[in-house]
C-alpha positions in Angstrom: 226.8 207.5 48.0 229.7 205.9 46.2 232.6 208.0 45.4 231.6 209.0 41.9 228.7 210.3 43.3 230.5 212.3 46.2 232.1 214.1 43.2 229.6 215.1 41.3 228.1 216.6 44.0 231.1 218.4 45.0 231.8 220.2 41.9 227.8 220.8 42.0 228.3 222.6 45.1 231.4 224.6 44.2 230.1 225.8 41.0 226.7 226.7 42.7 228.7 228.7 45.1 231.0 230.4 42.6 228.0 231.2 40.8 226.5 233.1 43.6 229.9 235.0 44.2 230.7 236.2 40.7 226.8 237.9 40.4 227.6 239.9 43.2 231.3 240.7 41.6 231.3 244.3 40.0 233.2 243.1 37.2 232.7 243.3 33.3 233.7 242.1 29.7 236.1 239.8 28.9 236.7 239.6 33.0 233.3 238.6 33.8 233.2 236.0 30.7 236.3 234.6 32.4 235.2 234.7 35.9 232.0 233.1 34.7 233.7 230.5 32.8 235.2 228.8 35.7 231.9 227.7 37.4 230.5 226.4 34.1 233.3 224.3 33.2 233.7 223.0 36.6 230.2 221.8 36.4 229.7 220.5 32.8 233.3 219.2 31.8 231.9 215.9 31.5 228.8 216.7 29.6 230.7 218.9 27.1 233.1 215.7 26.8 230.5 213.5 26.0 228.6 215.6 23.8 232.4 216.4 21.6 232.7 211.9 21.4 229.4 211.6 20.5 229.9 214.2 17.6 232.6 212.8 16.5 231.3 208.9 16.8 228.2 209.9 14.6 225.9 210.1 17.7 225.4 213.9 18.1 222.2 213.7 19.0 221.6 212.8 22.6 221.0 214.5 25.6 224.7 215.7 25.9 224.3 217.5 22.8 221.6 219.3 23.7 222.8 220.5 27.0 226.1 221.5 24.9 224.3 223.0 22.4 221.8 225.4 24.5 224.7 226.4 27.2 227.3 227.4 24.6 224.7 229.2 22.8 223.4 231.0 25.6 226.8 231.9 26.2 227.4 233.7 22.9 224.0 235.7 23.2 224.8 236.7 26.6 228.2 238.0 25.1 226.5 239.4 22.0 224.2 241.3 24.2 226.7 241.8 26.9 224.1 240.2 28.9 223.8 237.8 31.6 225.4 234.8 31.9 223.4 232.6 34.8 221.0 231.4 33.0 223.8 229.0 31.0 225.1 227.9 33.9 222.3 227.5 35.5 221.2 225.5 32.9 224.1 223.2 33.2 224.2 223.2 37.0 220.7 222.0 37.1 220.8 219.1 34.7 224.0 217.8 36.4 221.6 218.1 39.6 218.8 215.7 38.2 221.6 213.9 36.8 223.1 213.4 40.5 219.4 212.6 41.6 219.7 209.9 38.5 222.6 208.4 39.6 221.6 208.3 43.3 218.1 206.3 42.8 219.8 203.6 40.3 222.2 203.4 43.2 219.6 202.5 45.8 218.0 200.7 43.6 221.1 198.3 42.9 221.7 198.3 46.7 218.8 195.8 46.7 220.4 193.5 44.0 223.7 194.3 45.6 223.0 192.8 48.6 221.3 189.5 46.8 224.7 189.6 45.2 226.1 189.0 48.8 225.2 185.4 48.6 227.8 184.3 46.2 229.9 182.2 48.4 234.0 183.2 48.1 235.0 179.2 49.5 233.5 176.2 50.7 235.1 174.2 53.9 236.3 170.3 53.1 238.1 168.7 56.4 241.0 167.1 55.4 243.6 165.4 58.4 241.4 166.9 60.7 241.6 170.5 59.5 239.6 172.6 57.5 240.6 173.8 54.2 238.9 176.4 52.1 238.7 175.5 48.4 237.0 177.1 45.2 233.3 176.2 45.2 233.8 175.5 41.5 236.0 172.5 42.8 233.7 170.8 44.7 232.4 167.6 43.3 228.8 166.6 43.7 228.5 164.1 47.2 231.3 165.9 48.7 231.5 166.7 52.6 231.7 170.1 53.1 231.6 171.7 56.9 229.9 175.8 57.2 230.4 176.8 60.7 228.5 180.1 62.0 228.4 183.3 60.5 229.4 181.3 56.7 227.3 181.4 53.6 226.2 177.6 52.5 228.2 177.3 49.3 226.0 175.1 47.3 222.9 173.0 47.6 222.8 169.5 50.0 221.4 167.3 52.5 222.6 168.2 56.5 224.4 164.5 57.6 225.6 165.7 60.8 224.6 168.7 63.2 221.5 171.7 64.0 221.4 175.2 63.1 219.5 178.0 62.2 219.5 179.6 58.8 219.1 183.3 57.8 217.4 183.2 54.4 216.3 186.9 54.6 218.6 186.8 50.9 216.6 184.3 49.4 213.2 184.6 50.5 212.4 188.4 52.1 212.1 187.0 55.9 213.4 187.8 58.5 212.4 184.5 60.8 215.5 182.2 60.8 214.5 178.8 59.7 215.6 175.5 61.5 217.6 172.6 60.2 219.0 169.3 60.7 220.1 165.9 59.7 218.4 164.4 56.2 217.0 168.1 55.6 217.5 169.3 51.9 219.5 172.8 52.4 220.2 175.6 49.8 223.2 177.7 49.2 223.1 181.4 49.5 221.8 181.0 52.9 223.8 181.8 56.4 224.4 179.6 58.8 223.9 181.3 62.4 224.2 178.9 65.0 225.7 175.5 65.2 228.5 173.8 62.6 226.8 171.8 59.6 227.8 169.0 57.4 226.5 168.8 54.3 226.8 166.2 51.3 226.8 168.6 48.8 223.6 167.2 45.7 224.7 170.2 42.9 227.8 171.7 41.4 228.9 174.6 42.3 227.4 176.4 39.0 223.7 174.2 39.4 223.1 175.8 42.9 220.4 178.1 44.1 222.8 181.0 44.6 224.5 180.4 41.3 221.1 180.2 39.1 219.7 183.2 41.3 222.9 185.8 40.9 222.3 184.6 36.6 218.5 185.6 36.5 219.2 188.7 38.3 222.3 189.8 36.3 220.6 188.9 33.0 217.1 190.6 34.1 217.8 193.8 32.1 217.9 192.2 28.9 214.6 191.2 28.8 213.3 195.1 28.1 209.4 195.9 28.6 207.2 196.9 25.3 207.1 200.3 27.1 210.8 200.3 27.9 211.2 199.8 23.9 208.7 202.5 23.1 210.5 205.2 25.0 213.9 204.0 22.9 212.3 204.5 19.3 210.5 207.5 20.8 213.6 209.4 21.8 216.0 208.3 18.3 213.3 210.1 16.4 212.3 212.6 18.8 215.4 214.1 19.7 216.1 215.0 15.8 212.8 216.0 15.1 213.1 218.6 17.9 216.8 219.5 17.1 215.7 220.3 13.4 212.7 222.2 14.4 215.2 224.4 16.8 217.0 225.4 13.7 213.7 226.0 11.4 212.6 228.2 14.5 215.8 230.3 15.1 216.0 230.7 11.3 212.5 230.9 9.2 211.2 233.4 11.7 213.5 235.9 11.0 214.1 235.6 7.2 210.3 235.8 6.9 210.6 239.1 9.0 213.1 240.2 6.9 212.0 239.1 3.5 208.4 239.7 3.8 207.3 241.5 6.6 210.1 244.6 5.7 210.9 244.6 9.5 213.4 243.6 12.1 214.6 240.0 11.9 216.0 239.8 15.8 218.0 236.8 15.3 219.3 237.3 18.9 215.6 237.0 20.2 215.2 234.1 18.0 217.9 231.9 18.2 217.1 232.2 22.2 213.5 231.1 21.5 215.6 227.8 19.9 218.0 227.5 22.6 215.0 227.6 25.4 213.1 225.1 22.9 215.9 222.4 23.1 216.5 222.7 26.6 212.4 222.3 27.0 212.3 219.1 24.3 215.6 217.5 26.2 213.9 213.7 26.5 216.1 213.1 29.8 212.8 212.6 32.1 211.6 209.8 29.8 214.7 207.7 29.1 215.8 208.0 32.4 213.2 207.5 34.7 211.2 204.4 32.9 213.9 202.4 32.8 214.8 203.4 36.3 211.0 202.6 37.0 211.4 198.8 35.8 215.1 198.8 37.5 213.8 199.8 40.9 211.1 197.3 40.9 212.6 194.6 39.8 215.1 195.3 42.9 211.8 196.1 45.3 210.8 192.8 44.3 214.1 190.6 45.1 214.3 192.8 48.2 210.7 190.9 48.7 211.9 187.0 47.5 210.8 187.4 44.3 212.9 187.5 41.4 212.0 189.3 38.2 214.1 188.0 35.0 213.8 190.8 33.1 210.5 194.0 32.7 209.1 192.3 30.0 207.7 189.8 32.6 206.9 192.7 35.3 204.9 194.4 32.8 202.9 190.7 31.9 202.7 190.0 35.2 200.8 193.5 35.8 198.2 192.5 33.2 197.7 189.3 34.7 193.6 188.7 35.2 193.9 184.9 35.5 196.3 182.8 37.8 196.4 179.1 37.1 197.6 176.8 39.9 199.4 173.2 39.4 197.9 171.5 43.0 200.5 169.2 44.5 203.4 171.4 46.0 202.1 174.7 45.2 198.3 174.8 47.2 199.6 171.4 48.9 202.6 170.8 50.5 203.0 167.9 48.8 203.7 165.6 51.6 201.0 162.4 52.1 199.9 162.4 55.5 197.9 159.3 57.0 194.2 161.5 58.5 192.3 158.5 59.5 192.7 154.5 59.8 188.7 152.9 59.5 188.3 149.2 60.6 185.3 147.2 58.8 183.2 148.4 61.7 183.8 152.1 62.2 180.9 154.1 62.1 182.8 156.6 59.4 182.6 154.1 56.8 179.5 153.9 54.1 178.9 150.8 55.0 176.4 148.9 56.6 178.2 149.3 60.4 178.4 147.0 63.1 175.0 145.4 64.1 176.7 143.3 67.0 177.8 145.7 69.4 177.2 149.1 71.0 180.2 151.2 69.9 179.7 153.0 73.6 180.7 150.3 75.0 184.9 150.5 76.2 185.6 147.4 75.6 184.4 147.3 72.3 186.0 150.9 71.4 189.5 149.5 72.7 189.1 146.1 70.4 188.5 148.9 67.6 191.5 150.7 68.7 193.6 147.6 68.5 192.6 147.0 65.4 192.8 149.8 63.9 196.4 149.7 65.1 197.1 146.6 63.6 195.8 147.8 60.4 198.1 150.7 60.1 201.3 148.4 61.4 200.7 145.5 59.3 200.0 148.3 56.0 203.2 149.7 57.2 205.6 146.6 57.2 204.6 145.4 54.3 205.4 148.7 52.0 208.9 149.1 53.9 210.5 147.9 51.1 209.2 150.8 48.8 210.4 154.6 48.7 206.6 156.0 47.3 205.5 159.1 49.3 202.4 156.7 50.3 204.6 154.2 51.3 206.7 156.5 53.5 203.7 158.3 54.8 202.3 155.1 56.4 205.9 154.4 57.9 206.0 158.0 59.1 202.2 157.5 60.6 203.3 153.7 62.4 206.0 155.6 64.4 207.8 152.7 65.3 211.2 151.3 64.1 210.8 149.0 61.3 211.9 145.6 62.2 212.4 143.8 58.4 213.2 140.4 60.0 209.3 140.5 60.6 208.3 140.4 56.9 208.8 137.9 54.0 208.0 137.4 50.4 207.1 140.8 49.6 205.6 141.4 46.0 205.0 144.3 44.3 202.0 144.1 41.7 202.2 147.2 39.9 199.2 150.1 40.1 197.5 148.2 42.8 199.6 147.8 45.7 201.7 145.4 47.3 201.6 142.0 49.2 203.9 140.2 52.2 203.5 137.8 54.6 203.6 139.7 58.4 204.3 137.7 61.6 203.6 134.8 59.4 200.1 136.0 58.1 199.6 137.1 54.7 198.8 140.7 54.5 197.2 142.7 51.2 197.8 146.8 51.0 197.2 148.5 47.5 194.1 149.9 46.3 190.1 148.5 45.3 192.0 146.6 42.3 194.0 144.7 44.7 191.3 143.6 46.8 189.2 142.8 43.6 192.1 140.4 42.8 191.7 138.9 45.9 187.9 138.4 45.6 187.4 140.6 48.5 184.5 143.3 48.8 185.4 147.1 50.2 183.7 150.1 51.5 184.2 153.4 50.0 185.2 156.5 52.9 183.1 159.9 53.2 186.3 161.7 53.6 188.6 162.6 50.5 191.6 161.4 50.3 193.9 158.5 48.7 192.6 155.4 50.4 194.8 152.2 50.9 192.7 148.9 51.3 194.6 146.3 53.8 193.3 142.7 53.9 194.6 140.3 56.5 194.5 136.8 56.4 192.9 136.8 53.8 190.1 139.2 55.2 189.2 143.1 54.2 189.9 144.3 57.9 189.6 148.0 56.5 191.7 150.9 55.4 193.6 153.8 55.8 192.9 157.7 54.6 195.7 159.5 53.2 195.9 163.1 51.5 198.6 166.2 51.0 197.8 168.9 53.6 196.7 172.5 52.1 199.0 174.7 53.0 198.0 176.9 55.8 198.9 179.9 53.6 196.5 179.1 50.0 193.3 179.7 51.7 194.8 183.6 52.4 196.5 183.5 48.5 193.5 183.2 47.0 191.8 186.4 48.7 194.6 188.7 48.3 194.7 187.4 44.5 190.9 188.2 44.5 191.7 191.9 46.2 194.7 192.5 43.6 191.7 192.1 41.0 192.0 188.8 39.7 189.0 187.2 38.3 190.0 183.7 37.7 191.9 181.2 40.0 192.1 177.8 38.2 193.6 175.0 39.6 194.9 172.0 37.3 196.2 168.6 38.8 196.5 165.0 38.1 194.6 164.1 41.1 190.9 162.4 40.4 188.2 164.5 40.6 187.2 164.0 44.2 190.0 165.2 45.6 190.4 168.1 43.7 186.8 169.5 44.1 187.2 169.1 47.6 190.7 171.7 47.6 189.2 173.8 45.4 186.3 173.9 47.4 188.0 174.3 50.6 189.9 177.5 49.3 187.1 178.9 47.2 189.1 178.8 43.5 186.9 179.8 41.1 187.4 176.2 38.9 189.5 173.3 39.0 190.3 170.2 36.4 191.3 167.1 37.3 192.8 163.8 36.2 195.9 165.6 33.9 198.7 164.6 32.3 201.0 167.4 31.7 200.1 167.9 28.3 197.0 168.3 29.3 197.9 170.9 31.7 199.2 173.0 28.3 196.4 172.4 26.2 194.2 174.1 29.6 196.3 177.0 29.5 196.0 177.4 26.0 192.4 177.5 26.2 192.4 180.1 29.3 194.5 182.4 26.7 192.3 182.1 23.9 189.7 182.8 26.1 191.3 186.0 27.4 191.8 187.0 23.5 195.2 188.6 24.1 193.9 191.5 26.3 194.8 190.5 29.6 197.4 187.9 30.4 197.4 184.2 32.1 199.6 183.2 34.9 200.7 179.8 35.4 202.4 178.5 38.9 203.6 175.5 39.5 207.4 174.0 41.2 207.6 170.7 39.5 209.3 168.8 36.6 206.0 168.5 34.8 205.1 171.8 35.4 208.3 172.8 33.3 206.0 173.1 29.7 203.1 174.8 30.9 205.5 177.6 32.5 206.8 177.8 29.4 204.0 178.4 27.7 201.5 180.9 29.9 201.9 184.3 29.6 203.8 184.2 33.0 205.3 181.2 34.6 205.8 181.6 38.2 208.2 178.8 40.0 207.2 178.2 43.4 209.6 178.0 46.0 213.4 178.0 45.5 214.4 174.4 45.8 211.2 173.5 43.4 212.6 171.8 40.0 215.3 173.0 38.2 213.6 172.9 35.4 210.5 174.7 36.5 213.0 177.5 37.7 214.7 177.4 34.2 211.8 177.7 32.5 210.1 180.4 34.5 209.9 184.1 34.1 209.1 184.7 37.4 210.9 182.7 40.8 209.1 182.8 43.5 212.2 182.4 46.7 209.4 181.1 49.3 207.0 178.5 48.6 204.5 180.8 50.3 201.8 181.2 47.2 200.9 184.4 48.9 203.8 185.6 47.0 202.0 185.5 43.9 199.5 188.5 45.2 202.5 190.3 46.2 204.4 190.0 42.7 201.4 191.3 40.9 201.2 194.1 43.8 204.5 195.2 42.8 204.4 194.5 39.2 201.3 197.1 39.2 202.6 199.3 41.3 205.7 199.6 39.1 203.8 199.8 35.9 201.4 202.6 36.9 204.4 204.9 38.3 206.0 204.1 34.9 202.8 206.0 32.9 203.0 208.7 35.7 206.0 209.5 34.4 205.7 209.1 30.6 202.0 210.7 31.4 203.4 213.9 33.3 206.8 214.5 31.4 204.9 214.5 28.0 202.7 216.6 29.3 204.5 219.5 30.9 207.1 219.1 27.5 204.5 220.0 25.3 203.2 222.7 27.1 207.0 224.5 27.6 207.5 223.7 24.2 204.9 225.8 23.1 205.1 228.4 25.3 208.7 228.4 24.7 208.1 229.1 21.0 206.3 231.7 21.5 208.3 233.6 23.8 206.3 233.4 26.6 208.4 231.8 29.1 212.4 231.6 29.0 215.3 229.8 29.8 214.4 229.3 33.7 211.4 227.3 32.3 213.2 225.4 30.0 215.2 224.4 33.3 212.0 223.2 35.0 210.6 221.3 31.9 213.6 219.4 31.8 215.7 219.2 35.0 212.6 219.6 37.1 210.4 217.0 35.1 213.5 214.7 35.6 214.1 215.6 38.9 210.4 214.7 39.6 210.1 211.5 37.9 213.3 210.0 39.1 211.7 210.7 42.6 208.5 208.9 41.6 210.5 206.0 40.4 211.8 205.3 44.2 208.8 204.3 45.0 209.0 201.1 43.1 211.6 200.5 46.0 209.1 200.8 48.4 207.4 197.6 48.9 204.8 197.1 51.2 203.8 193.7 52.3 200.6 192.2 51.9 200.7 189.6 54.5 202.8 188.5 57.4 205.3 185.9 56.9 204.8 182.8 58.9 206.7 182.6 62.4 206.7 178.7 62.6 210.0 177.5 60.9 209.5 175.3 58.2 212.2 172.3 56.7 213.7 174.0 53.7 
């Protein structure tokens, strides 16, 4: 509890108690008024406050005035009558009580975002003479050195040049498993550094970092309101007048019609309590409070989780959400070539006609094959060493070796087929089956799917090499807890050719895939996907890449993958998802639903029990201690509910293996 809150509950406590001492006090008149006064005043200062600047400032009719209204008026029938003078208070003392309960939940609920707050860095460390000085983050220019020793927050985005450590990014991404890092490793601010000392050539200003863009979505999240948050604000500006109006028509008609044409009693004191009960009953406070609370607390549930809301427009999409579109490379693939497989002319793997000169048994032709193959994969290897393509540096990565450059010559890039150099003095070929074409040399085709790299030697097709991104051991999982959430449709889009993308979207059982797209393409899919869905139910597109940015943009939902994916992707987003895990996506729409159907609990169950009060009010049958259920109570009860959106319960288990961030 912050000290506001300590207050309030204070002055609850001391007016309750006051309260109880006073109805035991043999004491009358203007004494008792007096006595009685203390307790109410200690307890609803504030609200009569409010109520007396919203009066004057035109805006009279809110909850404040209500609670004014029906507490000062049950204090002048309780003096007309020389009556009892609990039930005012009571009234007041209960209502500050759901309102303490009101400010307590938004406060846990902000606790979450608080604590995301906590990875705005206050200074960043450049050495200077051999000493450390702290400076603004705002002053550090982009391929600075900065140094974070343990127990510091990174300050902004980089690559590690010089030492190993550990990282919490339980801020960033919901886990709790540090994460390892060294030299050449991309690194994001907002994370801690727990072990060793870092250096770190910083890639981003200080305003262009992860931390900065994340604390700007999550500080900007409640403007974005939900239809339903809207629906509850135009409810209450014409509810609250409507019921204000009808408590005058009902404390006045009644008895003139009495009087005037019935010949009997008016009772105005019986009356005019009917109306004070009714706007106690009709106060809207369980509504405005708790769905916006609802939306509030989930949306801080879910950073608490790695996944950052920008606003409860997009929780309540993403709830809807029947169809999740996937871009391939970097979201179901980690988007890293790996070499699989090196095939010689005569490996059995091959479609080809094989090798009719040996027995493949035999050791000393399996080690000739071995050689070769080896030779294949270093001569493919040193001639691309001059290029920085994934492929290129996946066939480096494979080889192993140090590249000695002094051992090729005349290397020539012919672009979209490959490249050619001259090895140890022999000419070697690498590219793809236009390459070879060129060359006037025949190929084999591979069963396995992948990216295949043709290498020639000497003039000779000796073979080729099988490269492909690895699935991520995580998408196989995504898709069945997207499938248990009640998805329908997993579609994945991708620029690949067709092969390889049946085979993924075999492998993890998606429900259809399209290949061979250029990102406008990628749009025009989506498009479709939401005609299809006619408006009902909602399409979610994920994806982490600069060509991804547009077709974000344009689904229903956008959901960037991973933290350090594109800037653009993140800017164009309504959903970030802090891990590249796609797992997360089932656990956004798990928490997106769970936060939508507490929200109609609420608007289901305070509606309800209103009405009823209000008509049992009307008619006398129940009083003012009803009226102090049907508002405080319903509040009470729904601000309760709406914790539960704080409570998130995880779907799957995060990873224990550390992974490069």
């Amino acid at each position: 509890m912050d000290k506001r809150q300590k207050k309030i509950l204070v002055r609850i406590l001391a007016a309750a108690a006051m309260l109880v001492v006073i109805r035991f006090m043999p004491v009358h008149g203007l004494v008792r008024f007096l006595l009685y006064l203390v307790p109410y005043l200690t307890v609803g200062y504030d609200i009569l406050k409010k109520a007396w600047k919203g009066l004057i400032r035109g805006r009279a009719l809110d909850e404040n005035f209500l609670m004014a209204v029906a507490t000062i008026g049950a204090i002048a029938l309780a003096i007309y009558e020389d009556g009892d003078y609990t039930e005012a208070i009571a009234v007041m003392l209960f209502y500050q009580v759901g309102e303490w309960f009101q400010n307590y939940a938004i406060g846990k609920s902000r606790k979450n975002i608080t604590e995301l707050m906590d990875i705005r860095p206050d200074y960043a460390n450049i050495e200077r003479d051999g000493q450390l000085e702290k400076v603004d983050p705002d002053d550090v220019e982009v391929g600075s050195i900065i140094v974070v020793q343990p127990g510091e927050k990174v300050p902004i985005d980089g690559i590690v040049v010089e030492g190993t450590s550990t990282l919490d990014t339980s801020a960033l991404t919901g886990e709790s498993v540090p994460r390892s890092v060294g030299p050449d490793q991309e690194i994001s601010s907002g994370c801690i550094n727990q072990t060793g000392v870092l250096k770190i050539r910083t890639t981003k200003e200080f305003g262009d970092s992860t931390a900065s863009k994340i604390l700007d979505m999550v500080e900007n999240a409640s403007s974005k309101k939900a239809r339903t948050e809207n629906f509850i604000t135009r409810f209450a500006r014409v509810y609250t007048p409507a019921v204000v109006y009808s408590a005058v028509a009902l404390a006045v008609l009644p008895p003139v019609i009495r009087m005037a044409f019935m010949g009997i009693a008016p009772e105005w004191g019986q009356w005019i309590y009917r109306a004070l009960t009714f706007l106690v009953i009709s106060c809207p406070c369980a509504l405005v409070i708790s769905i916006p609370l609802s939306f509030f607390a989930g949306i801080g549930g879910a950073s608490k989780a790695g996944v950052l809301v920008k606003g409860s427009s997009y929780m309540e999409n993403l709830a809807q959400v029947k169809t999740v579109v996937f871009d391939k490379t970097g979201t179901l693939t980690k988007g890293v070539f790996q070499v699989q497989a090196v095939h010689d002319v005569n490996d059995h793997d091959l479609l080809c006609k094989g090798c009719d000169k040996c027995d493949h048994a035999d050791p000393e032709c399996a080690e000739a094959d071995r050689r070769l193959r080896d030779r294949i994969l270093e001569c493919a290897a040193l001639a691309e060493c001059a290029s920085s393509h994934p492929i290129s540096r996946s066939l480096q990565k494979a080889y192993g070796k140090v590249i000695d450059r002094d051992r090729v010559s005349d290397i020539e890039e012919i672009s979209g087929a490959g490249v050619k150099a001259v090895v140890d003095g022999v000419p070697v070929a690498a590219g793809n089956a236009k390459l070879m074409k060129q060359l006037g040399l025949e190929v084999h085709g591979c069963h396995s799917t992948g990216t295949l790299v043709y290498v020639a030697i000497d003039g000779k097709y000796m073979g080729h090499i099988l490269i492909s991104d690895v699935v991520k051991s995580t998408s196989e999982e995504a898709i069945r807890l997207l499938e248990k959430e009640g998805v329908r449709r997993t579609v994945m889009l991708t620029g690949d050719k067709e092969s390889v993308a049946a085979a993924v979207a075999e492998k993890l059982g998606l429900t259809e895939h399209h290949s061979e797209l250029l990102p406008g393409d990628k749009v025009e899919k989506v498009e479709e996907l939401i005609a299809q869905e006619r408006g009902k139910e909602k399409v979610a597109f994920t994806g982490d890449g600069v060509n991804d940015a547009p077709v974000l943009a344009r689904a229903d939902v956008g959901i960037a993958m991973g933290a350090l994916g594109s800037d653009a992707a993140i800017e164009a987003a309504d959903i970030v998802l802090m891990d590249d895990d796609p797992r997360q996506i089932a656990q956004a729409i798990s928490i997106s639903r769970k936060t939508l159907r507490i929200v109609y609990e609420n608007i289901y169950f305070a509606i309800g029990v209103k009405l009823l009060c209000l008509v049992l009010g009307a008619f006398g049958i129940v009083g003012m201690w009803a009226a102090i259920f049907a508002d405080v109570g319903v509040m009470v009860i729904a601000v309760l509910n709406a914790l539960r959106t704080l409570r998130v319960k995880r779907l799957f288990q995060p990873e224990k293996k550390p992974e490069r961030i």
